[in-house]
C-alpha positions in Angstrom: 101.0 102.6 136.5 99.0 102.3 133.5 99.3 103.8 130.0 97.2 103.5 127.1 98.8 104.0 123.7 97.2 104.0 120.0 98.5 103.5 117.3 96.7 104.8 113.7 98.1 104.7 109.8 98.8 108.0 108.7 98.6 108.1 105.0 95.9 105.2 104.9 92.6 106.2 104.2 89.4 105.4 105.4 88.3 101.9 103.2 84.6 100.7 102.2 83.5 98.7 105.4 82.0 96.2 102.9 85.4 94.7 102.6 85.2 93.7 106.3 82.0 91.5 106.5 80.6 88.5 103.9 77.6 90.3 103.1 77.4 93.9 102.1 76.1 96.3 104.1 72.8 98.9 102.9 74.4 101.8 104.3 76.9 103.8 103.4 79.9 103.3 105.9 83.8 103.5 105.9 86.2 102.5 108.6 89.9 102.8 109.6 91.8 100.3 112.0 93.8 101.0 114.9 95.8 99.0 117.2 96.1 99.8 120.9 98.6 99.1 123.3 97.3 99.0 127.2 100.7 98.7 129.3 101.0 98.3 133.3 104.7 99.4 134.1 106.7 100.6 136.6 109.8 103.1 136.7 110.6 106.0 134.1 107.6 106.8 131.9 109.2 108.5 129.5 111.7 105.4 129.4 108.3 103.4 128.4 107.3 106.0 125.8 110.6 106.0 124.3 110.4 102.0 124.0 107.0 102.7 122.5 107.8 104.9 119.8 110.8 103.2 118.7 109.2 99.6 118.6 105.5 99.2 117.9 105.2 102.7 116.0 106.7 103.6 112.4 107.6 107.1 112.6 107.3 107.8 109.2 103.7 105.8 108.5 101.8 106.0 111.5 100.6 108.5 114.5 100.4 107.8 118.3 98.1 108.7 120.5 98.9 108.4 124.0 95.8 108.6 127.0 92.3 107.1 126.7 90.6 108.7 124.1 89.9 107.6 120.7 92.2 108.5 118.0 89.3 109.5 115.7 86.0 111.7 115.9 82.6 111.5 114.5 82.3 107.4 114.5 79.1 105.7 114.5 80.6 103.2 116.7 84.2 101.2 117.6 84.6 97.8 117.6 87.8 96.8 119.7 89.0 93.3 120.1 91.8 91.0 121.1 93.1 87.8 122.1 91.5 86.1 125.4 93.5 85.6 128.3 95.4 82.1 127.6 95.3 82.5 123.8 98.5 82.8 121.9 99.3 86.1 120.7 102.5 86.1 118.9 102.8 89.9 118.6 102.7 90.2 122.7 105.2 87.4 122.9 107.2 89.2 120.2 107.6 92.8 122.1 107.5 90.8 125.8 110.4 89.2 124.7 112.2 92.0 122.9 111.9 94.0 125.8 113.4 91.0 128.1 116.1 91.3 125.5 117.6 95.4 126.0 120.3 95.4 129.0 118.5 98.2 131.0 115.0 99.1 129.8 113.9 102.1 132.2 111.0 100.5 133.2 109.6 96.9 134.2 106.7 95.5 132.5 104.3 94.3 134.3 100.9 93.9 131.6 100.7 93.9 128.3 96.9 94.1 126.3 97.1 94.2 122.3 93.8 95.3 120.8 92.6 96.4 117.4 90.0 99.4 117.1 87.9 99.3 114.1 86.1 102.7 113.8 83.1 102.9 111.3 82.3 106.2 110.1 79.1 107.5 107.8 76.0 107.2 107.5 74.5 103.5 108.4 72.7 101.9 111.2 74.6 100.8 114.1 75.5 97.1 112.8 78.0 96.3 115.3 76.4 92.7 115.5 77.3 92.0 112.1 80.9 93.1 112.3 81.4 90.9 115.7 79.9 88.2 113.9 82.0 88.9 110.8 85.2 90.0 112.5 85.9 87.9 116.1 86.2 84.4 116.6 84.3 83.5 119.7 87.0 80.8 121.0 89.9 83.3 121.0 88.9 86.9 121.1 86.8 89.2 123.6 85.3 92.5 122.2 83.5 95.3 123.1 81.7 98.0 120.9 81.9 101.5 121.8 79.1 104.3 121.3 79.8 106.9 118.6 80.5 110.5 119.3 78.3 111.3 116.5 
């Protein structure tokens, strides 16, 4: 089975997406980050939900989402990226091995994909080039840019 989990700061607001790129933008947009959690398993769910929220999510600072669909509305467009198959991602390591660790987890993992969602919200062109070109490194990440729902 396959569940999708992500994972957004609560009391964080939206920032100036100017900070994100070397050269400012002419438009007028803000984004928020996100980091998603794309788990193959099998046994209990609600063992792996469990794990989930007492692991990668503070309970206090940040939301989950659980399921496919974004965690925010009205975007101009997402950029979500990660490490390439074969790079070293510490954080998946981390967790991997944390949950090699507990005695009797519920459920086996199988997969595990860690990628970070920027959503960029206002009113600008869609300049998703920029932000790949600002944002991912080209030897160790892969990316794709999602449509807005605006």
């Amino acid at each position: 089975m396959r569940e999708t989990f992500e994972i957004s700061d609560r009391f964080i607001e939206a920032g100036d997406a100017n900070e994100l790129l070397y050269e400012p933008l002419r438009g007028d947009l803000s984004f928020r980050r996100t980091r998603r959690y794309e788990i193959d398993f099998e046994g209990e769910e609600n063992n792996l939900v469990s794990f989930v929220e007492k692991t990668l999510k503070d309970s206090i600072s940040q939301e989950l989402n659980r399921g496919e669909d974004s965690a925010f509305e009205s975007f101009v467009f997402a950029l979500e990226y990660g490490m390439k198959p074969g790079a070293l991602d510490l954080e998946k390591e981390a967790i991997l091995s944390y949950h090699r660790g507990i005695e009797n987890p519920g459920f086996e993992l199988k997969e595990l994909n860690i990628r970070q969602r920027i959503y960029l919200f206002g009113d600008g062109a869609n300049e998703s080039d920029r932000f790949i070109r600002d944002i991912c490194n080209y030897a160790i990440h892969n990316w794709s840019v999602i449509p807005g729902e605006k």
